[in-house]
Backbone bond lengths (Angstrom), bond angles and torsions (degrees), N, CA, C in turn:
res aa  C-N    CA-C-N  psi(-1)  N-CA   C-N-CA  omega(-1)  CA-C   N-CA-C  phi
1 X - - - 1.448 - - 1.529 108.75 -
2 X 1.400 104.75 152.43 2.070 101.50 -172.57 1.791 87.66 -116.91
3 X 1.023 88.00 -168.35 1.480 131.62 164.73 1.222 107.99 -34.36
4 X 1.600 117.65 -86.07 1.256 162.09 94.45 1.498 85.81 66.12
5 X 1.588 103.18 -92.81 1.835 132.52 -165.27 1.297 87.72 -56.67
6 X 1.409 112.19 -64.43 1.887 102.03 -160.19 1.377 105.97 -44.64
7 X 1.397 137.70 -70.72 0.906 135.21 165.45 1.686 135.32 -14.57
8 X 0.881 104.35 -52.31 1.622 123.28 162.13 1.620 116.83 -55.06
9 X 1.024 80.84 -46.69 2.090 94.76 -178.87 1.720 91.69 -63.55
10 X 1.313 98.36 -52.75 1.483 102.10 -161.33 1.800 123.23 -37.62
11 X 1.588 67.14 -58.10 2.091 98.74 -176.61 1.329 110.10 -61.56
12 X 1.761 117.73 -34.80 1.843 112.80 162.81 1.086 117.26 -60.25
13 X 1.504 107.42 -60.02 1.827 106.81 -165.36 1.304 99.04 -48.67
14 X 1.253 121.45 -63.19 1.723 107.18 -160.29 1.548 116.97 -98.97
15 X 1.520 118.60 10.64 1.427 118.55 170.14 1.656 108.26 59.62
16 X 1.701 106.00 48.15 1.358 123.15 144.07 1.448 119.82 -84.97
17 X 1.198 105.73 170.37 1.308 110.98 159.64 1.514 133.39 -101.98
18 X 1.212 126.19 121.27 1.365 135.08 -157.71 1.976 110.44 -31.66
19 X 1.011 99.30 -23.91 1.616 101.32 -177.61 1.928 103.10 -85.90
20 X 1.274 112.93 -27.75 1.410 118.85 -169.66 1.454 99.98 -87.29
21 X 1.598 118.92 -24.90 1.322 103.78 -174.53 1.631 112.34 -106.39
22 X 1.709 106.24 -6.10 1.298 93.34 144.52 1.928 152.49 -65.05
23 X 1.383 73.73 -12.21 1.671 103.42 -170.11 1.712 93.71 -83.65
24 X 1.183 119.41 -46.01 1.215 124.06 -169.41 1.821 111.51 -66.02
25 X 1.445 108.59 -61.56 1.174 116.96 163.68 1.514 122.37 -36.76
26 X 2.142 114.66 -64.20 1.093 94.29 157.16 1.887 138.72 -37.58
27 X 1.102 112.41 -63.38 1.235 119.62 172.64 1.773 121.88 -16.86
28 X 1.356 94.10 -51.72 1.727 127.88 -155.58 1.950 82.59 -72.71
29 X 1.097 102.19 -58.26 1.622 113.72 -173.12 1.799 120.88 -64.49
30 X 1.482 94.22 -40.85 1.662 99.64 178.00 1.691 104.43 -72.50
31 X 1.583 124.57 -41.19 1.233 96.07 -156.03 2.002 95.76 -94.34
32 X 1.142 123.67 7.46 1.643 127.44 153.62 1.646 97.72 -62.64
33 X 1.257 129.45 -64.13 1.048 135.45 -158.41 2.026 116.88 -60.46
34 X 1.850 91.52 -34.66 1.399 101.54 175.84 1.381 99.66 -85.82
35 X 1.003 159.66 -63.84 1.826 158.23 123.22 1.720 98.47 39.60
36 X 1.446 105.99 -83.94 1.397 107.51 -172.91 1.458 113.97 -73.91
37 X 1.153 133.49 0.16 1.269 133.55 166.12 1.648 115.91 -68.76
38 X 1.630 108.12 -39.05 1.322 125.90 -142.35 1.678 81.16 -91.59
39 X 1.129 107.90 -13.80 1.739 114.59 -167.76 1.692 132.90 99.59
40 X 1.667 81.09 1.56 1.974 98.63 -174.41 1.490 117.18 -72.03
41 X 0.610 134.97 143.54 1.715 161.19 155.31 2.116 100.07 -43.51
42 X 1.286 121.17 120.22 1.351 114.69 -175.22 1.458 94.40 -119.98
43 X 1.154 135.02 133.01 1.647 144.69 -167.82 1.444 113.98 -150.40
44 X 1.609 113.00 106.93 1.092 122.01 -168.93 1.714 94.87 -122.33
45 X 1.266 104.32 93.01 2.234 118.47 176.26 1.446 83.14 -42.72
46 X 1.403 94.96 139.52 1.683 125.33 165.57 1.702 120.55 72.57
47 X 1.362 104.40 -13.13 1.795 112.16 173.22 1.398 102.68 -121.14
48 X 1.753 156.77 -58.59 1.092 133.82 158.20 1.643 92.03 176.96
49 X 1.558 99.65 -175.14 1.389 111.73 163.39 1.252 133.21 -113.33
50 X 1.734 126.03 133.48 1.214 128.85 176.76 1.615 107.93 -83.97
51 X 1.632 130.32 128.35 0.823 110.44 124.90 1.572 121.39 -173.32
52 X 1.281 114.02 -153.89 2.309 110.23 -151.90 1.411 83.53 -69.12
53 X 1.232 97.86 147.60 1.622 104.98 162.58 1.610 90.70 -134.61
54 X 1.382 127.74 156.27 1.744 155.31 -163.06 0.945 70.29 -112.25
55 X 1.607 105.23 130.61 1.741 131.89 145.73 1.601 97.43 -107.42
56 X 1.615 118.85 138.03 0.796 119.90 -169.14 1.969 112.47 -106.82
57 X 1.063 128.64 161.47 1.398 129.31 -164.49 1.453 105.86 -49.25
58 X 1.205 139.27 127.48 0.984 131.43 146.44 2.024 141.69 -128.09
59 X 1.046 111.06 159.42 1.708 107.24 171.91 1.574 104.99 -87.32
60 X 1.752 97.37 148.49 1.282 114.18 172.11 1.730 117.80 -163.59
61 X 1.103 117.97 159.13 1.140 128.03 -158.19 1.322 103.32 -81.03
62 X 1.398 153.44 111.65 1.842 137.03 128.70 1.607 94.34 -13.79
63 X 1.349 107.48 136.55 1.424 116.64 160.01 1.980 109.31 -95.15
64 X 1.333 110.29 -33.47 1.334 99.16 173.79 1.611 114.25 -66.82
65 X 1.413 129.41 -22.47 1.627 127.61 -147.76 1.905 91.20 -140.21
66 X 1.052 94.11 -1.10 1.818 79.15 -177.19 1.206 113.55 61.42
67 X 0.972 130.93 21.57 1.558 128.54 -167.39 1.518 124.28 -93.30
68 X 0.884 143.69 111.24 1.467 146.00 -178.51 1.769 95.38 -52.69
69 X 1.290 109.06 148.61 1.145 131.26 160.36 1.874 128.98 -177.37
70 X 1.111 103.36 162.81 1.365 115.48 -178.97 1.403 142.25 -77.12
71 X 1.377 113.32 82.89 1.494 118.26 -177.68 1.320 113.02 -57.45
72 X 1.818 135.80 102.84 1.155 117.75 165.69 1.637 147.71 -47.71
73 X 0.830 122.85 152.81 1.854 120.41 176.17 1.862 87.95 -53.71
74 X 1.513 93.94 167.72 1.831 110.60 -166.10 1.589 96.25 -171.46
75 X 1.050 107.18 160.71 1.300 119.86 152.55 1.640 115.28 -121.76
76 X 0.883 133.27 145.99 1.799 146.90 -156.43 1.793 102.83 -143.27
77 X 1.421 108.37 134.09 1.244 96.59 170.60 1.568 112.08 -95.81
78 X 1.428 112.70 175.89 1.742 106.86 -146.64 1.891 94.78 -137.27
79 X 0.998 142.83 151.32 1.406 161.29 150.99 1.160 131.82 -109.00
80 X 1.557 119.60 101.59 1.216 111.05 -172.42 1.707 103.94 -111.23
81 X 1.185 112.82 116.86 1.935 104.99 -167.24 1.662 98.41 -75.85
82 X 1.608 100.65 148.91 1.775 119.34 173.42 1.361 109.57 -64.68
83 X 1.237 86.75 170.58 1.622 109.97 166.39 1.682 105.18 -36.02
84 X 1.953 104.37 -71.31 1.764 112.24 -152.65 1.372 73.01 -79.69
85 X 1.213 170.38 100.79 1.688 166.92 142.82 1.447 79.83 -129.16
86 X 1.026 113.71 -83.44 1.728 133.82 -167.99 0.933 140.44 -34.32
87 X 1.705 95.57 -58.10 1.587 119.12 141.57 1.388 141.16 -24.51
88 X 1.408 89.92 -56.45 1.252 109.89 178.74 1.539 121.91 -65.26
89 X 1.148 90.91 -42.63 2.052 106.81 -178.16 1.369 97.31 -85.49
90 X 0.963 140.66 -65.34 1.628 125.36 172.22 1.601 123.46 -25.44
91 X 1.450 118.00 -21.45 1.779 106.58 -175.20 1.741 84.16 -105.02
């Protein structure tokens, strides 16, 4: 599913209009996005939780050159799906 679809889904289920439920979606996405920036924890009961997880420094090989080198520390954002997430995809 894209962008695109969500949107579409959006504007049926609740009898928006495709421009209003893009706006909405954006919305839904920017302030998750400003959340995990800020370093917060995002928790939505029954679909899952977003949030930063620290990758820590590591070595790794070039596969073309064999070469050792240095993966820096990072932070990555993380998804852990709920309970009804699970549920749901399991039947």
């Amino acid at each position: 599913m894209t962008k695109v679809d969500l949107v579409n889904k959006i504007a049926e289920k609740l009898d928006y209009s495709k421009k209003d439920s893009e706006k909405a979606l954006n919305a839904v996405l920017e302030s998750i996005t400003d959340s995990l920036a800020a370093g917060e924890k995002v928790a939505l009961v029954g679909f899952g939780t977003f949030e930063v997880k620290e990758r820590a420094e590591r070595t790794c090989k070039n596969p073309r050159t064999q070469e050792e080198m240095i993966v820096p520390a990072c932070k990555v954002p993380g998804f852990k799906a709920g309970k009804g997430l699970k549920d749901a995809v399991a039947k």
